[in-house]
C-alpha positions in Angstrom: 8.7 -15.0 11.1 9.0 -11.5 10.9 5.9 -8.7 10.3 6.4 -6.2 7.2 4.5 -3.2 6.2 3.4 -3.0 2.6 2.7 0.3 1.9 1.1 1.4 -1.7 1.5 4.4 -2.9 -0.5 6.1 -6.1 -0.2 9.4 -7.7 -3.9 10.5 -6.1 -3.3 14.0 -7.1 -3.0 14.0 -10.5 -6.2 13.3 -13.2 -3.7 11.9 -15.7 -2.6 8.8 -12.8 -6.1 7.7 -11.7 -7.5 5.4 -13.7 -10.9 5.0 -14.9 -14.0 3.3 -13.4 -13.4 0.4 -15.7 -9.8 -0.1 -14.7 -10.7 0.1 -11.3 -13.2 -2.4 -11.7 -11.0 -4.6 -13.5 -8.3 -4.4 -10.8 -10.5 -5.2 -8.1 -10.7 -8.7 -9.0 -6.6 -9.3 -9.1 -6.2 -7.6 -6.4 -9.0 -9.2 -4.1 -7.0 -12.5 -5.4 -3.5 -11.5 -4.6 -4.6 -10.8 -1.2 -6.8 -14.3 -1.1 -3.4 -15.6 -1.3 -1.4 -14.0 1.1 -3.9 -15.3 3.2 -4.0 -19.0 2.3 -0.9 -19.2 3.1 -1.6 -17.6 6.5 0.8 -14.8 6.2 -1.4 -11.9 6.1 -1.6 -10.4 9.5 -4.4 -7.3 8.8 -7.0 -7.1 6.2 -5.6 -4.4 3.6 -7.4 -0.7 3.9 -7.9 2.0 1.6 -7.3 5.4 2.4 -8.3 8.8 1.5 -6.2 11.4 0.0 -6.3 13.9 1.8 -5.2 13.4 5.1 -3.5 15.8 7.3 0.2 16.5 8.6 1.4 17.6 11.5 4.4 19.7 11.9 5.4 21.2 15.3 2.8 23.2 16.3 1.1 23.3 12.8 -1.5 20.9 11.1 -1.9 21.1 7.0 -4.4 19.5 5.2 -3.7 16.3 3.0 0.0 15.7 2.0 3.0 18.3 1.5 2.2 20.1 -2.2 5.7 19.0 -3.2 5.0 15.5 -2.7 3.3 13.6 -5.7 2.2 10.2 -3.9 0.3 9.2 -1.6 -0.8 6.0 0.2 -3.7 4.4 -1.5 -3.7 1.1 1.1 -1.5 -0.5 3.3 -1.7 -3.7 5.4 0.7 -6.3 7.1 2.2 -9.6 6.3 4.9 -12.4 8.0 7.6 -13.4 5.8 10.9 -15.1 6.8 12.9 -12.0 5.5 12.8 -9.0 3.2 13.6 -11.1 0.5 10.0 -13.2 1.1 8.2 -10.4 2.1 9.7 -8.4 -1.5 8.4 -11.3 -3.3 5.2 -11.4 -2.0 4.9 -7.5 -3.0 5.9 -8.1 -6.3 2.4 -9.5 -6.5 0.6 -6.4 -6.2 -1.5 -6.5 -9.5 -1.6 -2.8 -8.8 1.8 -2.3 -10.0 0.7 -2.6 -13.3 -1.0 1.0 -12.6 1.9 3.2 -11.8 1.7 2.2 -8.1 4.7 1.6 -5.9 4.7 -0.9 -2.5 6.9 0.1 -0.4 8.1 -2.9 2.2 9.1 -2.1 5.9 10.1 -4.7 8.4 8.8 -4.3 12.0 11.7 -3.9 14.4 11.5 -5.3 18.5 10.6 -2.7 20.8 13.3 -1.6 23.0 
């Protein structure tokens, strides 16, 4: 088994991209299952956490608050799995009932240290 990254991104910038209370609340649920899931079936590795969107970046010698203006997206959550292989863990991403919303997972395979 290999781990994977699943890294969600959302448009947390814009008005227009977040959704409402009631579609929040409404994902929750879908969400809180999809996860439920990935966890029977003992693959998820770290509960999933929700970040702000703010953040800061750190560039040589410089530190700018939240993400680069140019830059749209931002992670709303991320958390680990074990799959066999990217095709698994792309499947199990597929999942995300917060696709629906505009979001984007983006999947990343751990690599053995050198």
């Amino acid at each position: 088994m290999n781990e994977f990254l699943l890294v969600i991104h959302r448009d947390l910038k814009s008005k227009d991209a977040s959704p409402s209370p009631e579609q929040m609340q409404a994902a929750i649920k879908p969400f809180q299952d999809w996860i439920g899931g990935i966890a029977a079936q003992n693959k998820l590795v770290g509960a999933p956490k929700r970040w702000d969107g703010d953040g800061r970046t750190i560039k040589q010698n410089t530190v700018i608050n939240g993400p680069y203006a140019e830059i749209k997206e931002s992670i709303g959550g991320l958390f680990m799995i074990t799959a066999e292989d990217y095709d698994e863990a792309v499947e199990i991403a597929k999942g995300c009932p917060i696709l629906q919303w505009g979001a984007a997972v983006e999947v990343r395979m751990a690599v053995p240290a050198v």
